[in-house]
N, C-alpha and C positions, 0 to 999 in steps of 0.2 A: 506568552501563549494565550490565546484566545478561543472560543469557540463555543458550542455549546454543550449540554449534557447527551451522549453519544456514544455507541457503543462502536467500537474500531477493530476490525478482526486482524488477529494473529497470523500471519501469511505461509507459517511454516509446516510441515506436514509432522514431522518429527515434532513438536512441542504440542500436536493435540493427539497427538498419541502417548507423547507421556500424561494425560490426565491429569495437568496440575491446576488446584481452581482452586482460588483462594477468596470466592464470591465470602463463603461464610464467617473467613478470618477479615473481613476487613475493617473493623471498626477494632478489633484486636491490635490488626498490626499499626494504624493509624493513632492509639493510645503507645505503644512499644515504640514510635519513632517519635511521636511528640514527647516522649521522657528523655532521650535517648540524645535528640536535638534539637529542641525548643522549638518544633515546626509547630506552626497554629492551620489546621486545618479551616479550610471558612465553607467552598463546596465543591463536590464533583464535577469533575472536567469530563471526563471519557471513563469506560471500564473498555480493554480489550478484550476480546473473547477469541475461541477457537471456531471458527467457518460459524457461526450463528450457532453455535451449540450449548453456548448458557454458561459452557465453564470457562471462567478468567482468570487467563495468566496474568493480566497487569490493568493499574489503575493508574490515574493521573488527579491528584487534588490541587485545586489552586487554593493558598495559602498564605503565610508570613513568615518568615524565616529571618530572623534577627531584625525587626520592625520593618522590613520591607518583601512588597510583595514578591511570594514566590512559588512555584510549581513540583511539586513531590510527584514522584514515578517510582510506585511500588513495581518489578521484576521479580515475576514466582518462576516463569520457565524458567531451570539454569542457561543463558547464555555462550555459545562456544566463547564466545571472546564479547566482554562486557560494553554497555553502549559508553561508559565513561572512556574507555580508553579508543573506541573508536570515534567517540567530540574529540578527543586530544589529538588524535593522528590528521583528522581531518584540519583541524586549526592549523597544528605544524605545517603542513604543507600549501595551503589554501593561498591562491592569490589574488581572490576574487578579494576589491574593493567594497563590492555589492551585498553579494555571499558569504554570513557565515553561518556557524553550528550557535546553539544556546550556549553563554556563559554556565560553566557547573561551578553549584554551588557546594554542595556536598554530596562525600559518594561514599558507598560503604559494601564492599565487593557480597555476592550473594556468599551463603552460609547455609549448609545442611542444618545445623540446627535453626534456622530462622524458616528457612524454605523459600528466599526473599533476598533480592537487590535492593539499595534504597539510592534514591539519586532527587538531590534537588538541583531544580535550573530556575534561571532567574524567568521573572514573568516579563512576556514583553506584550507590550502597552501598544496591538496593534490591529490588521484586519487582515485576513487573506486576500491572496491576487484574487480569484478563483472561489467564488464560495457554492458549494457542494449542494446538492437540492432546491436547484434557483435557475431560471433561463439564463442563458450568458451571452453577451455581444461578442462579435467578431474580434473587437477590440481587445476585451477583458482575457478570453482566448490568447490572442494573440502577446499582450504581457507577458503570460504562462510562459508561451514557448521563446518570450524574448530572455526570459529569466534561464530558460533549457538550455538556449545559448551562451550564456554569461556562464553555466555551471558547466558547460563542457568545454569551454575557452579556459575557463580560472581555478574551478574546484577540483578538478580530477588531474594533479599537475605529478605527483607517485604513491601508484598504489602500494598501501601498506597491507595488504595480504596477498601471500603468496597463489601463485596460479596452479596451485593444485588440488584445489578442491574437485571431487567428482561430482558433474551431474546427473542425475538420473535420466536416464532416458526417456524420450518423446512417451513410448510404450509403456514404460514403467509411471511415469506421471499420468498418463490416462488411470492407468488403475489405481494409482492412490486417490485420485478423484472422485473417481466409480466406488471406492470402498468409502472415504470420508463420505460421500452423500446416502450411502445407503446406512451410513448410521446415526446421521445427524438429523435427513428431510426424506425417507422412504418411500412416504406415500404423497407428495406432492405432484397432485392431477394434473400438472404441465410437462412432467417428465416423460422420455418414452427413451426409457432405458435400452432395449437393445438394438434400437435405431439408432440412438446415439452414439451410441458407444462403437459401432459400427463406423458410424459418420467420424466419430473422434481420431479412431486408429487409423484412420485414412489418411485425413488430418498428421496425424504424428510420423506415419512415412512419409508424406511429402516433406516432414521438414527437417527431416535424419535425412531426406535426399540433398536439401535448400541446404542446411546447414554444414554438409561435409568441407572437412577443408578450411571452414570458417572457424576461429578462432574466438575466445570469451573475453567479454571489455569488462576492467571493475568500472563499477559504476554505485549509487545513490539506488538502492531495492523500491523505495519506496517513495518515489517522485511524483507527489501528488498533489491535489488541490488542497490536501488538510493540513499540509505539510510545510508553504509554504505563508511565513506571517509576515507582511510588510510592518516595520517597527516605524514609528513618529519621524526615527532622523533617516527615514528613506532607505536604510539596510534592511535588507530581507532574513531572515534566519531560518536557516532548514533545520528540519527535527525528524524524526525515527533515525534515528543516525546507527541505529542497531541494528538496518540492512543495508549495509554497504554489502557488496559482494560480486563476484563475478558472474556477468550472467552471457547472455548470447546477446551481439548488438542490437540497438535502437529499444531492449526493454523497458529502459529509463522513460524513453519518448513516449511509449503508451499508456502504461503504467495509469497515469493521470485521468489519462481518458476513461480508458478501459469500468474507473470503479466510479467516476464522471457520471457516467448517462445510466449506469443503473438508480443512483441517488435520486435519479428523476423523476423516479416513484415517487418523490415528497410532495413534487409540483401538483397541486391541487387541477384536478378536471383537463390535467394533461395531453394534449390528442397526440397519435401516433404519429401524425404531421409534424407536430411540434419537438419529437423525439428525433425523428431522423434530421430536420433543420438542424438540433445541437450538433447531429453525428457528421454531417455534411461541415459545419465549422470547424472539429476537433481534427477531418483527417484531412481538410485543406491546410492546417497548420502543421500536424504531420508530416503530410507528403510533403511539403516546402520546404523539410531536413534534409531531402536528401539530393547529393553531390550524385547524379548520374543513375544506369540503369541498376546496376549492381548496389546499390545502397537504398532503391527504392523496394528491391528485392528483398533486401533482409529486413526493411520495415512493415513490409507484408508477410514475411515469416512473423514478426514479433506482434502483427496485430493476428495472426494465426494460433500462434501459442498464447496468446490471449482468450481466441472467442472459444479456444478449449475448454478451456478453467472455464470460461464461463456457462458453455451448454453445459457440462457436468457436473458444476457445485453453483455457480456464484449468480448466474440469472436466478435461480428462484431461492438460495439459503438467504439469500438477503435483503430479498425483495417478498413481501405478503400475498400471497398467493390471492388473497379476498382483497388485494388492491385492484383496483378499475385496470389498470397499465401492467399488472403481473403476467399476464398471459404472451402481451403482446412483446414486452421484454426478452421474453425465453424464445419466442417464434421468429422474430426478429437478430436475436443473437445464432441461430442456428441458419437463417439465410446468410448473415455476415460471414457464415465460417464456411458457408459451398460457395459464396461471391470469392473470399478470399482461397480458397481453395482452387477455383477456376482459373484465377489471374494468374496464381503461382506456376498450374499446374500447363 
């Protein structure tokens, strides 16, 4: 695994409402597992956090683990079903050549009296397709979704969880959204709460209409640029393997993007020009998914249920308001969601 020091949010609504942070115990639990299993910590990889709220559910240390390098992954949320057994299922079934999950190295299921999963994977010695906070050529893009392709031809061959999970509604996700940001980013001067949220729910019945009838694909939750490491001998290995799940189609497809071009906030003296040229590459690689009218349709539902999260929580919790580009982010993602709202509707 590679990358650098970064903080990576938590995607779930349920695990920042249970308030689990283990920001203060980590030097704690980092001595508790180096006794435990000779892990040698050397330095931080990532802390995730819940929507930029400070409190962390999970760490990542790159390390050594029996004289060779390796990657420890503290887990403080409890997990419905832990990511060790979801690398196993995916391995099982996987018949991607290309594609796999990280070798586990050691795993030690969470525990109420720890408050803590522990999970080492091997370190791989490599670079992402896609790297996060950096212009990208057509090219470099286009590997991304060459790889999209390989994971929906090889990696998804039988889902190992069952299709009954519930999901909440278009309506009811607007307000989990509307309540997470007004307790994490309240007063951020790019918001206009009840236009949005106005704008949102409009949004959310168009796609209770799009979606009727339509059916949930499992799929990889978190199909992203941080996620995918190109190794030395040419295999790619996917990681957060802890949101596999069912969701509405083409979510996998966006996914990537979607947390893509807000990163672009890192790009120094970045012009709005230069913003929309990435967003002009990402949905030329998009739209080129889909097989006919009807599947171009539910990729503009899922770039929909995207710019939601986003005008609600995710253009400005993670993006600096006192950045040059903050503004234009949030106004920008709120044109994306009436553009896409209009195609739909």
């Amino acid at each position: 695994m590679s990358g650098r020091n970064m903080t990576k949010a938590v995607d779930t609504f349920s695990d920042f409402h249970q308030g689990v942070n283990v920001g203060a115990r980590e030097k704690e639990i980092l001595l508790e597992v180096a006794k435990q299993t000779g892990f040698v910590p050397i330095k931080l990889l990532w802390r995730s956090d819940y929507f930029g709220s400070g409190k962390v559910g999970a760490f990542h240390y790159l390390g050594t683990f029996g004289k060779k390098k390796a990657v420890l992954k503290i887990q403080a949320a409890k997990p419905k079903i832990s990511e060790a057994i979801m690398i196993e299922e995916f391995s099982r079934q996987n018949k991607s050549k290309i594609i796999r999950p990280p070798h586990l190295l050691f795993h030690q299921p969470w525990q109420a009296k720890l408050g803590y999963e522990v999970l080492i994977l091997e370190y791989v010695d490599g670079s992402k397709i896609v790297a996060s906070g950096q212009l990208q050529s057509r090219e470099r893009i286009q590997e991304f979704f060459n790889l999209y392709r390989e994971y929906k031809r090889n990696c998804l061959n039988h889902p190992w969880l069952p299709r009954t999970q519930q999901l909440p509604s278009p309506k009811q996700v607007v307000d989990q959204l509307v309540a997470t940001a007004e307790k994490i980013k309240p007063n951020n001067s790019y918001r206009r709460p009840r236009v949005d949220y106005q704008l949102a729910l409009k949004a959310a019945r168009l796609l209770e209409k799009v979606w009727q009838g339509v059916g949930l694909v499992f799929l990889h939750g978190h199909f992203s640029v941080e996620d995918l490491i190109k190794a030395k001998d040419g295999t790619v290995v996917l990681f957060s393997n802890l949101f596999w799940k069912w969701r509405w189609p083409f979510y996998d497809a966006v996914f990537g993007y979607h947390w893509f071009m807000y990163s672009l906030a890192e790009v120094k003296k970045i012009t709005p020009q230069q913003v929309e040229n990435q967003r002009q590459l990402w949905l030329n690689a998009i739209y080129s998914l889909a097989d006919g009218k009807e599947e171009r349709k539910l990729i503009l539902a899922a770039l929909l249920e995207r710019a939601i999260s986003g005008l609600l929580l995710d253009s400005f919790c993670y993006v600096d308001e006192r950045n040059p580009v903050a503004e234009y982010l949030v106004t920008s993602t709120r044109h994306q969601l009436r553009h896409l709202m209009s195609q739909l509707g």
